[in-house]
Steps between C-alpha positions, in 0.01 A plus 500: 500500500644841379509788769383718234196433284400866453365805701268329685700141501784725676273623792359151562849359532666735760157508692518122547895510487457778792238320725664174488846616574445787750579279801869503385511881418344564850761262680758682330382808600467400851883353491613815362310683828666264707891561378381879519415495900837276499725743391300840606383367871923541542427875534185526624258307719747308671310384752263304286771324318693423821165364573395280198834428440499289829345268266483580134782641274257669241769568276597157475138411509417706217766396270412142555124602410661590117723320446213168527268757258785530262559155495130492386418763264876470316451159338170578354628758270782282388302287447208670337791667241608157400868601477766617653570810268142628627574462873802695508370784305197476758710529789747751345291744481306445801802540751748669320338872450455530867781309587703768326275826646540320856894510468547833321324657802657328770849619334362854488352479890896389568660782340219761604578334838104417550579107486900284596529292210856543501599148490462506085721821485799244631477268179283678248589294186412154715205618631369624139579188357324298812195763425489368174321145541326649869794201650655739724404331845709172373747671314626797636305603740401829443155534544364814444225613615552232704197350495613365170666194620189339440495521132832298490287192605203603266755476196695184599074335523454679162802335359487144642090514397635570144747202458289313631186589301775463154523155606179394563532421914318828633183291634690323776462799733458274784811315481678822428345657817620207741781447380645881560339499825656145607847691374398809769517242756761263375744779385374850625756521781782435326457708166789758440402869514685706213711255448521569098573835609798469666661244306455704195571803618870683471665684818371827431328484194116560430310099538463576088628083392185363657284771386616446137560158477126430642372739284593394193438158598200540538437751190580274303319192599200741466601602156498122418201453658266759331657438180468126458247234519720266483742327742730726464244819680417233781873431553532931524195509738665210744835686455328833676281274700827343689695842501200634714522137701881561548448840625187418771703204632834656548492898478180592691595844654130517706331411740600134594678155372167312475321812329587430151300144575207589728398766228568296214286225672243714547477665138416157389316399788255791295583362172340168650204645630455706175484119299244334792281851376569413151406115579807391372566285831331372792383828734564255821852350376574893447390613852668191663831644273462858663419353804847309464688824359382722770619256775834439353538917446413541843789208637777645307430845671413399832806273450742755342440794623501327883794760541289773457318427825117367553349801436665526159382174469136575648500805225618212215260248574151765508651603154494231325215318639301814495578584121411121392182541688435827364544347145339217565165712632527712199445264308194265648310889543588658167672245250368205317324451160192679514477426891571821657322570846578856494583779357823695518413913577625625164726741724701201603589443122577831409794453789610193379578678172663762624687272795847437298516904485402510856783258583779650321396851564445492887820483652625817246189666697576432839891581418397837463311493804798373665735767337296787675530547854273724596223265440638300754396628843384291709144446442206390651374143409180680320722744292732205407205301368400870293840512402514115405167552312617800307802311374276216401340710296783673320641151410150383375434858278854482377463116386146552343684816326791274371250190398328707298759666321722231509403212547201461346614601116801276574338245558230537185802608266662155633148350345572626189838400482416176612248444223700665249716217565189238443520426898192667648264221476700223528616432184835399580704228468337220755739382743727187447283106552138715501342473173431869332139468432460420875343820716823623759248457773309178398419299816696181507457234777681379826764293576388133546711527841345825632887599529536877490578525141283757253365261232583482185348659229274355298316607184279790665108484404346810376306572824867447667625760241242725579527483857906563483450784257249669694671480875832612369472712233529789858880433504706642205503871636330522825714261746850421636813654602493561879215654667 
């Protein structure tokens, strides 16, 4: 089914596209909120975060929250697109243009001394070439703004998802899942931490041999990959796709050793649940998988991070068990094939839209708070939650302002790149073992075994088709990156 079948086609489409999908734009949104009190509850109303934060790291908490609705939303618009070439122009041009805006300011808040994001001035060529592919937080750490290091993870999913989509293996989210959780646990204490880095890196020299040599390894992979159907494009694709896998195991700069897993897990932990919606596997075998990925997530922390003391661990545990219920309620109230039981205030969608400029914009807000001391007498707990309120709402006009202008015709010009290049509607190459007249989203059955592998895919029925088409056709330009 064709997004667009005319004027009045059109509107149907993103009405239906809109009301199905408005549960992940409003848990977006809401994740967004929740890395906003993180960062901004550091400078005012302390006593409410020394409070919840007894209990809940919200930050944390929040970034788990999108990084499971990533997971989700991500692997419907590859694939939807059918190919590789279209994802990448997707996602190019819905991160990039405010990636870009996000670190131009927080260089000018540095040098207008309204932000310290001096750390880049140290190595400027290395950091611009860790900029480049969004990799900084496992190549050279830079991350600026720093809420950024987020995106590194978003990029190695978005490059693993690819490879494996080339070759045909994308559907076995569930095995994919466990298995990087089972590595959290197994391996997460003992990972290096930047060790690339520093065995790359000359005695007083900028970090620039990792930078380049990752970049153009994975450059050109991708050039292979959205170049060629053949094996040679799925041998670029798993090129970049172990690059990224190199980097996440051995150069993560932030937060933790297990991170790189637990978040990894959890992206296709979403994938998962995304095929159980699609019917593509059993909706029990995936629960009993999440079930299974959540516990092991949890472990490696608790396990970890038992240096960090138990109410580090307290904090780690609420996270992640909070964030898979979270999920896991969004989707029994608002998700589901024609099943919804509610319906999601169209407020809470507008925020998810404008969450990833919400996310990247927030802490160059709050630096210039920061930067200005005479806001910072000491206030009463009322006129810190005025204060906290009116910053909430300079980072929420300023995002609307930038989605609008920005992000928006970005994303529809990357629509009309995309089907320039005959990859808008799935028209792409199919994937290696599926056969091409087969829908991307046909339903396929279970595993004889009930083991926690996706099924795979069969030849997809036209109601199958139809059903695919029509709950992912939301994806290409309205979700992913971080919040």
């Amino acid at each position: 089914m064709s997004e667009i079948t005319g004027p009045r086609g059109e509107l149907t489409a993103r009405e239906s596209r809109g009301a199905r999908l408005a549960w992940l734009d409003a848990l977006r949104g809401f994740a967004a909120l929740c890395v906003v009190f993180d960062h901004g509850s550091t400078l005012l109303l302390l006593p409410v975060r020394s409070f919840l934060y007894h209990w809940l790291n919200l930050g944390q908490y929040g970034v788990f929250v999108f990084f499971m609705v990533s997971g989700y939303i991500v692997p419907a618009s590859l694939e939807r697109k059918g190919s590789v070439r279209g994802f990448w122009i997707s996602r190019a041009f819905r991160l990039y243009p405010m990636f870009v805006i996000a670190v131009a300011l927080a260089l000018v808040a540095s040098f207008t001394r309204h932000g310290s994001y001096t750390s880049a001035g140290a190595a400027p060529l290395a950091a611009v070439l860790s900029w480049l592919l969004m990799l900084q937080n496992v190549n050279t750490g830079l991350n600026v703004p720093v809420v950024t290091w987020t995106l590194s993870y978003e990029m190695i999913f978005y490059l693993l998802l690819a490879a494996l989509f080339s070759w045909g293996e994308h559907r076995r989210s569930g095995w994919y899942a466990t298995a990087f959780a089972a590595a959290a646990v197994a391996v997460g204490g003992v990972l290096p931490m930047s060790a690339l880095g520093h065995w790359s890196r000359v005695p007083g020299d900028e970090p620039l041999l990792l930078s380049g040599v990752t970049d153009a390894l994975i450059l050109a992979g991708l050039a292979l990959a959205v170049r060629s159907r053949s094996w040679t494009g799925r041998a670029g694709a798993s090129v970049a796709a172990l690059t990224g896998l190199v980097l996440v195991t051995f150069n993560q700069n932030y937060p933790y050793r297990w991170s790189g897993c637990v978040i990894l897990a959890l992206m296709f932990s979403g994938t998962l649940v995304y095929r159980a919606e699609q019917r593509q596997v059993s909706r029990v075998g995936a629960a009993l998988v999440m079930a299974l990925v959540l516990a092991l997530a949890t472990v490696a922390g608790t396990w970890h991070g038992a240096r960090y003391g138990y109410h580090w661990q307290l904090q780690w545990v609420t996270s992640v068990l909070l964030a898979g219920a979270t999920f896991g309620l969004g989707v029994l109230l608002f998700g589901g094939q024609g099943r919804r039981r509610f319906r999601v205030p169209r407020w809470c969608g507008w925020l998810g839209a404008i969450s990833f400029s919400v996310y990247v914009l927030h802490p160059l807000v709050f630096g210039v708070y920061r930067s200005i001391p005479v806001l910072h007498r000491k206030h009463t707990l009322p006129d810190q939650a005025l204060f906290f309120a009116g910053l909430v709402a300079v980072i929420v006009g300023l995002s609307a302002l930038t989605y609008y202008l920005v992000e928006k015709p970005m994303q529809r010009l990357g629509h009309r790149v995309a089907a320039r290049a005959g990859y808008e509607t799935g028209s792409g190459p199919a994937p290696a073992g599926q056969d091409p007249a087969a829908a991307p989203g046909a339903a396929a059955g279970t595993s004889a075994d009930g083991t926690p592998a996706d099924a795979a895919a069969g030849n997809g029925t036209p109601a199958a088709a139809s059903r695919s088409a029509s709950s992912s056709t939301a994806v290409a330009g309205g979700s992913g990156g971080s919040p």
